[in-house]
C-alpha positions as a Markdown table, in Angstrom:
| # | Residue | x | y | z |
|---|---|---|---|---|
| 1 | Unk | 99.9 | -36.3 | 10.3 |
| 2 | Unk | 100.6 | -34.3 | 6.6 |
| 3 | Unk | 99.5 | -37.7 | 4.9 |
| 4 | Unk | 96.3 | -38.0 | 6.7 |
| 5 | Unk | 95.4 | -34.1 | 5.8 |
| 6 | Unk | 96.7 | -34.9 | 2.3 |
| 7 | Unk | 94.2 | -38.2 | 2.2 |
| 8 | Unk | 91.5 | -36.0 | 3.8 |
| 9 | Unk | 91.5 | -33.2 | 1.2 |
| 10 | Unk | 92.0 | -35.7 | -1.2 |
| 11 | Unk | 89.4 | -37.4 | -0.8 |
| 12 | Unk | 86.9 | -33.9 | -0.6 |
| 13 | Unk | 88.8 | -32.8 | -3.9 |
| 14 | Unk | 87.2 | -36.0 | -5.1 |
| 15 | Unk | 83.6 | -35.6 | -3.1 |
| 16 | Unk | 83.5 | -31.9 | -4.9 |
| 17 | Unk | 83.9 | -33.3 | -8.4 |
| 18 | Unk | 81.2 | -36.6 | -7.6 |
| 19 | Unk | 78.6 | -33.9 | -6.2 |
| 20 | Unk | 79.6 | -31.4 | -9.3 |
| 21 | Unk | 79.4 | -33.8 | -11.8 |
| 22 | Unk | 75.7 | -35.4 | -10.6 |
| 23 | Unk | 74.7 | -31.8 | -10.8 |
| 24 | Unk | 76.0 | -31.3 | -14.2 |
| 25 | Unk | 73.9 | -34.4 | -15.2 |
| 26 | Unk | 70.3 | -33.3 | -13.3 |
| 27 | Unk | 70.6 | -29.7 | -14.5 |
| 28 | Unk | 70.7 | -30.8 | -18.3 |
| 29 | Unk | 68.0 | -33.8 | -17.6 |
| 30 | Unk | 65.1 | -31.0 | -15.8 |
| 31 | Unk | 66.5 | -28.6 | -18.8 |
| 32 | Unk | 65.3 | -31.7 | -21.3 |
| 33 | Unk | 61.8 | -32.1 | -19.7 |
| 34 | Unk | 61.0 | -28.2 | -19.5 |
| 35 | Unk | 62.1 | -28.4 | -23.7 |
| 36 | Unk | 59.8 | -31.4 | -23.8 |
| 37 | Unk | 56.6 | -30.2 | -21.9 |
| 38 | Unk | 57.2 | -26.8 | -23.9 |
| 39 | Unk | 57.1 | -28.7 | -27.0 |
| 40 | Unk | 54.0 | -30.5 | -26.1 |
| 41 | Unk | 52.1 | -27.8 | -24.5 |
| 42 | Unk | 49.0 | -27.2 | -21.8 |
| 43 | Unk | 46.9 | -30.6 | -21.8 |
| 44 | Unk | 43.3 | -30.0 | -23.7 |
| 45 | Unk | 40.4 | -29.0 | -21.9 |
| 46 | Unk | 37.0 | -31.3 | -22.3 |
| 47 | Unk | 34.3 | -28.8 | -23.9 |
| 48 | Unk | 31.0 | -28.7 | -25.1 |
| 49 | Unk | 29.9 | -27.3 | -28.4 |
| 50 | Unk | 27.5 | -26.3 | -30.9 |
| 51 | Unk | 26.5 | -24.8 | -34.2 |
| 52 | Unk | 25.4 | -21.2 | -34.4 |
| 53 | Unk | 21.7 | -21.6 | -35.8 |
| 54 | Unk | 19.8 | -19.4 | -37.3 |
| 55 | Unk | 16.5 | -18.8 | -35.8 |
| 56 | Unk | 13.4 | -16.3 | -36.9 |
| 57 | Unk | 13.3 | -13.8 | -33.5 |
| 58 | Unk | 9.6 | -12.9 | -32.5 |
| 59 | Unk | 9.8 | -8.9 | -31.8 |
| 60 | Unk | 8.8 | -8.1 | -28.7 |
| 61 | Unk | 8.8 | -5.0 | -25.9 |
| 62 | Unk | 8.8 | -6.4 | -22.6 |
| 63 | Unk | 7.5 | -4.2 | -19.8 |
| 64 | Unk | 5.9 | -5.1 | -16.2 |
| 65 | Unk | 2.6 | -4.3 | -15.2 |
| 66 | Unk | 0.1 | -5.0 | -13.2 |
| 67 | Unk | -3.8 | -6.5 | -13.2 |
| 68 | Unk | -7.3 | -4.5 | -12.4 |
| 69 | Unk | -10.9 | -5.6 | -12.6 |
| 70 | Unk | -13.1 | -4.0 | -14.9 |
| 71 | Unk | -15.5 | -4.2 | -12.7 |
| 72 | Unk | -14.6 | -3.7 | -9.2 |
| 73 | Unk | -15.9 | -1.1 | -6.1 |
| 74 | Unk | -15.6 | -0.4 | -2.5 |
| 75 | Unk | -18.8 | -0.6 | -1.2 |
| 76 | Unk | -19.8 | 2.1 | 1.1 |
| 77 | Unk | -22.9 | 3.8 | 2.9 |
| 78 | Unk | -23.9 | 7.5 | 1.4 |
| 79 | Unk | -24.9 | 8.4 | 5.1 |
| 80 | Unk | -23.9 | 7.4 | 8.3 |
| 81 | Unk | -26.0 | 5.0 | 11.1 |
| 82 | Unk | -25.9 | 1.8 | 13.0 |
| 83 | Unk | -25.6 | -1.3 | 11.0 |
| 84 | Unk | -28.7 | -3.1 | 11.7 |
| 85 | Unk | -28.4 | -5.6 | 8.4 |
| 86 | Unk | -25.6 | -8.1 | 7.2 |
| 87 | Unk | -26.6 | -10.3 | 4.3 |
| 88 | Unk | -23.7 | -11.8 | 2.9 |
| 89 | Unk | -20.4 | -14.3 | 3.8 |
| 90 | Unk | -17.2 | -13.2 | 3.0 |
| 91 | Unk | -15.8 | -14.6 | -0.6 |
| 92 | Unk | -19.3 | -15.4 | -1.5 |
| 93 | Unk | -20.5 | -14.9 | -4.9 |
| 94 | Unk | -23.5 | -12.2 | -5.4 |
| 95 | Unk | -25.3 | -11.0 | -8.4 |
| 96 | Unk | -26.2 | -7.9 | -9.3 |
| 97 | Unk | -28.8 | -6.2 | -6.4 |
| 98 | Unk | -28.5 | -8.6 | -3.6 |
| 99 | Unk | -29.1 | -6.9 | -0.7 |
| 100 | Unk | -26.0 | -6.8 | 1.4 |
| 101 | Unk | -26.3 | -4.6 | 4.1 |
| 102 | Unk | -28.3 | -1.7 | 6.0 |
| 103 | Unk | -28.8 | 0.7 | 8.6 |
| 104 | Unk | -30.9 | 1.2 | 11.1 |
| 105 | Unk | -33.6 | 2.3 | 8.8 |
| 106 | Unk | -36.8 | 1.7 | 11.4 |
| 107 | Unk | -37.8 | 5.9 | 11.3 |
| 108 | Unk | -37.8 | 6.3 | 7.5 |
| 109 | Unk | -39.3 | 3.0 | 6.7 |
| 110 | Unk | -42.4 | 4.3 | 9.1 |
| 111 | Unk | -42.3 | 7.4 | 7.3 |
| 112 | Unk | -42.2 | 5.4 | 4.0 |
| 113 | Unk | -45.1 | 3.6 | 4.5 |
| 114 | Unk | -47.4 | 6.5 | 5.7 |
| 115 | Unk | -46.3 | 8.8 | 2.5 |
| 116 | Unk | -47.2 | 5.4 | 0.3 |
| 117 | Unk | -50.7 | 5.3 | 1.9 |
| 118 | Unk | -51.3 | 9.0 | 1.5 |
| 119 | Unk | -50.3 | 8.7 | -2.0 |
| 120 | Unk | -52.7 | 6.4 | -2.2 |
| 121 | Unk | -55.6 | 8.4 | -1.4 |
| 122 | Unk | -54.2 | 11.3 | -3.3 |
| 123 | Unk | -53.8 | 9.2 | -6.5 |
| 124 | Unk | -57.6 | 8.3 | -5.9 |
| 125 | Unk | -58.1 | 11.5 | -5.3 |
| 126 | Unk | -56.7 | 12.6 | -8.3 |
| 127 | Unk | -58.5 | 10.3 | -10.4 |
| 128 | Unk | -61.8 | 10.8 | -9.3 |
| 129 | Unk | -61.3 | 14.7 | -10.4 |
| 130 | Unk | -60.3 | 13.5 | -13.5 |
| 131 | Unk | -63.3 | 11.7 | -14.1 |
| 132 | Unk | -65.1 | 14.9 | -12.7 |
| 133 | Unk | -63.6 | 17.7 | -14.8 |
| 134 | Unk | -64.2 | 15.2 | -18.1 |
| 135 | Unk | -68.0 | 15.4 | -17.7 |
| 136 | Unk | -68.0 | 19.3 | -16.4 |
| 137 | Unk | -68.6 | 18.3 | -13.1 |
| 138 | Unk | -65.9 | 20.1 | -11.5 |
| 139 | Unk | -63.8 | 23.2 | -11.8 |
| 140 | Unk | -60.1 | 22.7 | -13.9 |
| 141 | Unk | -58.7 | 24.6 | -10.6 |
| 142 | Unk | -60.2 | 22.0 | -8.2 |
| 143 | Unk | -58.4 | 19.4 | -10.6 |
| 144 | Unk | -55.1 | 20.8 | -10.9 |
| 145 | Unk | -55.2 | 21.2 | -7.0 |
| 146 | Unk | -55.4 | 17.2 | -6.7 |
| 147 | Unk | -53.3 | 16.8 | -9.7 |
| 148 | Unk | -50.5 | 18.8 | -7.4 |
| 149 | Unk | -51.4 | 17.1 | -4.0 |
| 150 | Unk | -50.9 | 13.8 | -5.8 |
| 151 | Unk | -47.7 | 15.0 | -7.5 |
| 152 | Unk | -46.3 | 16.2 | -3.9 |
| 153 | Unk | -47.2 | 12.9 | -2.1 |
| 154 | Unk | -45.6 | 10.9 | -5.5 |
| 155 | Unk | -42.1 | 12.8 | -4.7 |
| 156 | Unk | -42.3 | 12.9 | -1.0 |
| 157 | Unk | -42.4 | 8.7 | -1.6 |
| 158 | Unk | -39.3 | 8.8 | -3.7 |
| 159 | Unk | -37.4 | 10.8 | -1.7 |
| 160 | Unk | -37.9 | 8.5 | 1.6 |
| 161 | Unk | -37.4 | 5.4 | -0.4 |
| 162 | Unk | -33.9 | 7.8 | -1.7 |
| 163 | Unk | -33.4 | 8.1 | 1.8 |
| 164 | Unk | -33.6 | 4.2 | 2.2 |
| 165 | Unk | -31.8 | 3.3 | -0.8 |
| 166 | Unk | -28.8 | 5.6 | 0.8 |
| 167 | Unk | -28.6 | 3.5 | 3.9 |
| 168 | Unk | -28.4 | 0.4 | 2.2 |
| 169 | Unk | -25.7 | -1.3 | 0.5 |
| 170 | Unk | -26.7 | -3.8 | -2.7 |
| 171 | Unk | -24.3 | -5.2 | -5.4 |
| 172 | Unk | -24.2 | -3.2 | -8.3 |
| 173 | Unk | -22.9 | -6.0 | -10.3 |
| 174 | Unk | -22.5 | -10.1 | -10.3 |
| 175 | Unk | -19.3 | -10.7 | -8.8 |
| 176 | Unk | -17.4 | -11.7 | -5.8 |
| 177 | Unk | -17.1 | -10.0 | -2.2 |
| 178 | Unk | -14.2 | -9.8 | -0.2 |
| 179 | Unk | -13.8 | -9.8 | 3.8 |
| 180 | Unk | -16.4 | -8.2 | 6.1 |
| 181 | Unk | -14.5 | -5.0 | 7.5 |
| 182 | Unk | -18.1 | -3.5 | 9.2 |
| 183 | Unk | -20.2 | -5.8 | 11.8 |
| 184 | Unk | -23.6 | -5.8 | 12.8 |
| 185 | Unk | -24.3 | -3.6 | 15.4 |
| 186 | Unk | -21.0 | -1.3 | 14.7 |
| 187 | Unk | -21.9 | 2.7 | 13.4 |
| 188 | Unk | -20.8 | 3.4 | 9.8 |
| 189 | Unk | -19.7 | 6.8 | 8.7 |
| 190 | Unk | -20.6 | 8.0 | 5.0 |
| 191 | Unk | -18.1 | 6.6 | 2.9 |
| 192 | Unk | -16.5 | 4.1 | 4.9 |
| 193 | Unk | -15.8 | 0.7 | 3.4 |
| 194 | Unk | -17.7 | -2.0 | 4.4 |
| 195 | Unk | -17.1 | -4.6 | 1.9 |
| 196 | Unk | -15.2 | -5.1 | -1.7 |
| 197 | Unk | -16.9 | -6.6 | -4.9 |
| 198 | Unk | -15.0 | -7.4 | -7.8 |
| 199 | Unk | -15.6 | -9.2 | -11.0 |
| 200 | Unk | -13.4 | -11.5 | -11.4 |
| 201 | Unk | -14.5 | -12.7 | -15.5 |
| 202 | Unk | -12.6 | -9.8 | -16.7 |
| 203 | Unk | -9.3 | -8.1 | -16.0 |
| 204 | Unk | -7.2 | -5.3 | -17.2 |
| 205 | Unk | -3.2 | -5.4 | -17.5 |
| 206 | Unk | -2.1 | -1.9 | -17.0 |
| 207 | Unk | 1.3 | -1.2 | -17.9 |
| 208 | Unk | 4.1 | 1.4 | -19.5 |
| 209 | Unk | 6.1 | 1.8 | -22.0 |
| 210 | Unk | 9.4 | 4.0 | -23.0 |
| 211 | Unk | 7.8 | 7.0 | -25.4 |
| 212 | Unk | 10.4 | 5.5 | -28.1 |
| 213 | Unk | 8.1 | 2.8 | -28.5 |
| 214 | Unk | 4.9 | 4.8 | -29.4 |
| 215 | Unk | 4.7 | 4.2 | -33.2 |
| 216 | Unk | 5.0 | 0.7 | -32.3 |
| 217 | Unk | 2.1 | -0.4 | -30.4 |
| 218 | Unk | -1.3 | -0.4 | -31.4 |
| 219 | Unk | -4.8 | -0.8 | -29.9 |
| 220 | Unk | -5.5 | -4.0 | -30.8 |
| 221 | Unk | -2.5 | -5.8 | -30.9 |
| 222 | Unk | -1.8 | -8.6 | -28.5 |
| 223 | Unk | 0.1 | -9.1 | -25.4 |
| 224 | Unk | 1.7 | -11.8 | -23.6 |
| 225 | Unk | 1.9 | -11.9 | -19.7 |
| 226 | Unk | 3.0 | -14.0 | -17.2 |
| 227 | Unk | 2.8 | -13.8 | -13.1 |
| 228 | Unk | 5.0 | -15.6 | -11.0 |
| 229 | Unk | 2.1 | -16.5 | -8.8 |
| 230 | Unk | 1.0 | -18.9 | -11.7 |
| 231 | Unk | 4.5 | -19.9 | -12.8 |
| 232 | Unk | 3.2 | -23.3 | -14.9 |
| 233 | Unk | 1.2 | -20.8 | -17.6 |
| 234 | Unk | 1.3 | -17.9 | -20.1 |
| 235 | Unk | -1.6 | -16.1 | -20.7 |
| 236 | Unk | -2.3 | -13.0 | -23.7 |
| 237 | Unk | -4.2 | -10.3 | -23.3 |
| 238 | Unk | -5.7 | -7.5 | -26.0 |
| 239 | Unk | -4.5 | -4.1 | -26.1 |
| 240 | Unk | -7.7 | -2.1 | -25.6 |
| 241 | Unk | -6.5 | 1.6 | -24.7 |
| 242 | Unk | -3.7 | 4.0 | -24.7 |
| 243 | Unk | -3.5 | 7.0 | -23.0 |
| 244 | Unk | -3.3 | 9.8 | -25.1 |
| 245 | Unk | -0.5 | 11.6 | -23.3 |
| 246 | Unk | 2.9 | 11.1 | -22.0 |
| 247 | Unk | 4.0 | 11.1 | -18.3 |
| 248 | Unk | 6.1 | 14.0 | -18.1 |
| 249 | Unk | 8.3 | 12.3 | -15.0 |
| 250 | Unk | 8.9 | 9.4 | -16.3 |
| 251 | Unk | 8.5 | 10.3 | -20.0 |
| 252 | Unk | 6.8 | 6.5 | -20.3 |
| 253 | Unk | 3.3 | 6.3 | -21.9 |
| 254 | Unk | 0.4 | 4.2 | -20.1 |
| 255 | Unk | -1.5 | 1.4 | -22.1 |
| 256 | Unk | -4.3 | -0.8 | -21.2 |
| 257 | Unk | -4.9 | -4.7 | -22.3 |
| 258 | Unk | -7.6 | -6.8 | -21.3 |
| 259 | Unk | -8.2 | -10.5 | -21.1 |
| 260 | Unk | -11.1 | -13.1 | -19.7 |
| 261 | Unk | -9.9 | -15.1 | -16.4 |
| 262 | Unk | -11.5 | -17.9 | -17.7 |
| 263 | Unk | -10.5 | -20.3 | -14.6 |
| 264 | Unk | -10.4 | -17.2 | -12.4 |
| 265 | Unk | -6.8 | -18.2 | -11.8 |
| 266 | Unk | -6.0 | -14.4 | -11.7 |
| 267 | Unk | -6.4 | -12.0 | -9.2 |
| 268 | Unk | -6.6 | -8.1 | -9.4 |
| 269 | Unk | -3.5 | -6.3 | -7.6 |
| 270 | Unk | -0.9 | -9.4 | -9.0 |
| 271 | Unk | 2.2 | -8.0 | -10.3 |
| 272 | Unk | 2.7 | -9.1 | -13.9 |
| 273 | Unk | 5.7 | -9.7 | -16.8 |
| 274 | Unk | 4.5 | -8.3 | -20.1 |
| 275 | Unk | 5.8 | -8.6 | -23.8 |
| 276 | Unk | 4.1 | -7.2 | -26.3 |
| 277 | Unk | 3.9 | -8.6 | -29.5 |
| 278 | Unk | 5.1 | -6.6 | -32.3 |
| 279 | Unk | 4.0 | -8.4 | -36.3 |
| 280 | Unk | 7.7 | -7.7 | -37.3 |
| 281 | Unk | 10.1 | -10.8 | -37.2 |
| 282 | Unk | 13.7 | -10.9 | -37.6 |
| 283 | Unk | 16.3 | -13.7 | -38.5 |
| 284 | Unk | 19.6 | -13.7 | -36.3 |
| 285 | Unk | 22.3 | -16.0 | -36.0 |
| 286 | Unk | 21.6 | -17.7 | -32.3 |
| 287 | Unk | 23.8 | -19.2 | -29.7 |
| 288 | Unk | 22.9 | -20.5 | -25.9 |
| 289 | Unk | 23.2 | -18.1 | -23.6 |
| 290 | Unk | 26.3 | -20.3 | -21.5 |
| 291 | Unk | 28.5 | -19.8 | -24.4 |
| 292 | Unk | 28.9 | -15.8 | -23.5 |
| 293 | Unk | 31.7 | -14.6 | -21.4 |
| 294 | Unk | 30.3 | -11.3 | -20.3 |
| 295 | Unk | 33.1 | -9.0 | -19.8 |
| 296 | Unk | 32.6 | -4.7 | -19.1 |
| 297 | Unk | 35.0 | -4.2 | -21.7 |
| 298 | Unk | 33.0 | -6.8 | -24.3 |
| 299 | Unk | 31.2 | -9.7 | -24.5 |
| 300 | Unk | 33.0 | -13.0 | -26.3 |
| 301 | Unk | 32.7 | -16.1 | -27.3 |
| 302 | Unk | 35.3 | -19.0 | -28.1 |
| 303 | Unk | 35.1 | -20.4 | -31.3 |
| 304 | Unk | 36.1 | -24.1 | -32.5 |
| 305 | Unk | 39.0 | -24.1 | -35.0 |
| 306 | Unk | 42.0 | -26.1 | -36.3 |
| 307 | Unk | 44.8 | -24.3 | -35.0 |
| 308 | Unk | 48.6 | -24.9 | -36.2 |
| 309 | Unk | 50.9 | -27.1 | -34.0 |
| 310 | Unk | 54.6 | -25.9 | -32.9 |
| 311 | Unk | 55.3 | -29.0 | -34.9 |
| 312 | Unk | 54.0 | -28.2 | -37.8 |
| 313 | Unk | 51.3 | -30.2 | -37.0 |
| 314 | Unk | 47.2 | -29.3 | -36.6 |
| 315 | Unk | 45.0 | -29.6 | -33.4 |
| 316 | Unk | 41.1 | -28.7 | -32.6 |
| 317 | Unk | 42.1 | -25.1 | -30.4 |
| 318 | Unk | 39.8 | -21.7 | -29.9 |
| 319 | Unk | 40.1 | -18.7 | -30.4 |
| 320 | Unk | 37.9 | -15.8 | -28.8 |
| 321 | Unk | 35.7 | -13.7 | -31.0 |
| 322 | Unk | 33.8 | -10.4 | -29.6 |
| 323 | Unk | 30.4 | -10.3 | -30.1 |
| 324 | Unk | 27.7 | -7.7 | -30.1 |
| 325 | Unk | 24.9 | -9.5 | -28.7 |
| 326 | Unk | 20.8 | -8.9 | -29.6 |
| 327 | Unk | 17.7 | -10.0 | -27.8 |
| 328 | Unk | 17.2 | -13.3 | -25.1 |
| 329 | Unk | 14.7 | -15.5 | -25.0 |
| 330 | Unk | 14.6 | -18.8 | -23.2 |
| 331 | Unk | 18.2 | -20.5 | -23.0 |
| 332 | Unk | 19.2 | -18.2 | -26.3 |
| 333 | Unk | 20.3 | -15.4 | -27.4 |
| 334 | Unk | 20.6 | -13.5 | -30.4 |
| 335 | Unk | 23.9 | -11.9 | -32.0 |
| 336 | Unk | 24.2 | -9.2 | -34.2 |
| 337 | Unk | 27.6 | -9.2 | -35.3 |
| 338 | Unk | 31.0 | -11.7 | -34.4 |
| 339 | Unk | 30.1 | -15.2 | -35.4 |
| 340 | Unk | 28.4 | -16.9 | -38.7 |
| 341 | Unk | 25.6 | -19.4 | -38.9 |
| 342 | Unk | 27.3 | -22.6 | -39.1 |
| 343 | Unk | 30.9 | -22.0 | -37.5 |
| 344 | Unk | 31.2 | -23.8 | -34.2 |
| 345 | Unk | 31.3 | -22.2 | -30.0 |
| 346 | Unk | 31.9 | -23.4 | -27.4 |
| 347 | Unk | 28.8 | -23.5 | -25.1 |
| 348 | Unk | 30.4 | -24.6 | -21.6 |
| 349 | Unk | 33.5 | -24.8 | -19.7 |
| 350 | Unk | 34.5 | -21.7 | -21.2 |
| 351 | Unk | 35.7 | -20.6 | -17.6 |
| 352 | Unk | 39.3 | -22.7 | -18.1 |
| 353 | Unk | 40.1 | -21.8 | -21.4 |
| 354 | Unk | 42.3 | -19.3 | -23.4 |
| 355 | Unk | 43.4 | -18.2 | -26.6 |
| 356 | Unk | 44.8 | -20.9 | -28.2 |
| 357 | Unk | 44.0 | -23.6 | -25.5 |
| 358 | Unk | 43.4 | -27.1 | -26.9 |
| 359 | Unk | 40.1 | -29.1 | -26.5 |
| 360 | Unk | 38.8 | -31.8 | -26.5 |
| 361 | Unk | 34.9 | -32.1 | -27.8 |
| 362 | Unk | 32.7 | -34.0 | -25.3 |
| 363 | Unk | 28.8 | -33.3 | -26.2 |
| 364 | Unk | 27.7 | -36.1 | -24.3 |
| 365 | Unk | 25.9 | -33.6 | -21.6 |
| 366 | Unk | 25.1 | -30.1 | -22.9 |
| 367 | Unk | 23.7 | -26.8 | -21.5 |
| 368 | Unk | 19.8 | -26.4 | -22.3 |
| 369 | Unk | 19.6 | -24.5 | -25.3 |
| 370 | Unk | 15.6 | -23.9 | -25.8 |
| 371 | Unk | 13.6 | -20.7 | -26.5 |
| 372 | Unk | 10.8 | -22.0 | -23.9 |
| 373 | Unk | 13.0 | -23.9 | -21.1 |
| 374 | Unk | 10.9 | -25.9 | -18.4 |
| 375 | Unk | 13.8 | -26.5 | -15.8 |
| 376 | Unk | 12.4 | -28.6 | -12.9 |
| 377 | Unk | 10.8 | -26.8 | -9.8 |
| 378 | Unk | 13.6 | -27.3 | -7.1 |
């Protein structure tokens, strides 16, 4: 019985040492590998990259605004009656003193044409006594008496046909008419819209600017606009007016451009992107605008160097650089300070990298990097 418990712990003695011993030898081999993949490091990163360029930067002020006509009206009745008259279709085009509608005008168009025929014998009248007092023949009372009776019938004409003229609607301009909001037979109160007309050749950008800008902008100077309803085209405009005072809520001044709707592709009421065009332009170093980490505390870039190896050795590594950043246009922007025209960024995959990472240049694909980009409409 003792020398089979002297065989058992014998024979654990030994197990113990085996097990301690295997230990020993896995412990110093995962101790090697964490050396080794400490001497080589994290695996590079695929990148792209490019050069900073430097590019001459068009000064601009960009604003939003929003088009007018320059010639455009509600058209409405000066008195009120039953419409009795519709000459037009909506959306059609009209020139200037088409009729377009009227009221009942039945009364005053009697009445017209009853003061017309006594003006008629008045004006004879009046002539004959003309003829008259020239040879003596009558008395220069008796002629100033027909010379009023013709002058009385002569106003009472004008104001019926005024009369007339108030109860009908005709286009005080060429241009095109909107929807029908009055039909026949419905009564019209004064000033109540029946129809719009707008000129469509001509329209005005109206739009504001920060007061710091004032010294700026000049009548005269050109603007560039664009309108997401017509997202394939640019168009420019002239700066015709500025309004001589500055909003005191907003402490923003107004200005006025105008261009020709050559096409008629605009319409008044769109809701416009301005820049104005200042004649100034600056040169900044330029990078695209996917090589900026945007951070609150600053904005960065990582920049392409050869960085030294533990072993003494040198690899292609970045480093991050903080830069203060200018204007954008397009896939670019400018910088005002942090890099140097010619030193090399990285423009994506900067989402997996960190100081001192390794990478590994692949510019087989890059980002767009154009001051007038045309992605595809998806």
């Amino acid at each position: 019985m003792k020398t089979t418990m002297k065989q058992i712990l014998a024979g654990a003695a030994l197990g113990g040492v085996v097990l301690l011993g295997y230990g020993a030898i896995k412990f110093f081999q995962i101790q090697a590998a964490i050396a080794q993949h400490a001497n080589q490091g994290p695996p590079p990163q695929a990148v792209t990259t490019g050069k900073v360029e430097e590019f001459a930067w068009e000064q601009t002020i960009p604003t939003v605004g929003e088009l007018a006509p320059v010639r455009g009206a509600e058209l409405t009745f000066q008195s009120s009656g039953v419409i009795r008259k519709v000459d037009f279709t909506p959306g059609e085009k009209v020139e200037a003193g088409k009729l377009l509608v009227q009221l009942d005008v039945t009364v005053e168009q009697s009445q017209l044409e009853a003061a017309q025929a006594e003006l008629a014998l008045a004006e004879q009248e009046y002539q004959r006594y003309e003829k008259l007092l020239k040879n003596n023949a009558t008395s220069k009372s008796e002629f100033e008496k027909r010379l009023s009776e013709f002058r009385a019938r002569k106003a009472q004409v004008s104001s019926l046909q005024s009369t007339i003229d108030r109860r009908t609607i005709t286009a005080p301009f060429n241009g095109t008419l909107g929807t029908q909001k009055m039909a026949l037979g419905e009564y019209a109160n004064a000033g109540q819209s029946v129809v719009t007309l707008v000129d469509l050749s001509e329209l005005y950008v109206n739009f504001t600017v920060p007061e710091r800008y004032i010294r700026a902008v000049n009548s005269g100077d050109t603007i560039r606009f664009h309108s997401e309803a017509v997202p394939d085209r640019n168009f420019t405009a002239q700066i015709t007016s500025i309004e001589s005072m500055i909003a005191a809520n907003t402490r923003n001044i107004s200005l006025q451009a105008r261009t020709i709707n050559e096409d008629l592709t605009l319409l008044p009421g769109m809701f416009v992107e301005v820049e104005i065009v200042l004649p100034e332009t600056k040169h900044y170093p330029s990078i695209p605008v996917s090589s900026i980490q945007y951070a609150p505390y600053g904005n960065s870039v990582f920049v392409v160097s050869d960085l030294d190896a533990p072993d003494g050795g040198k690899y292609k590594g970045v480093l991050p650089r903080n830069v203060r950043l200018g204007p954008t246009k397009g896939d670019k922007i400018a910088v005002l300070s942090g890099v140097s025209v010619g030193e090399e960024i990285v423009t994506s995959g900067t989402f997996k990298l960190f100081p001192t990472a390794p990478v590994i240049v692949n510019n087989s694909v890059v980002p767009g990097d154009s001051f007038t980009p045309n992605p595809p409409n998806t």
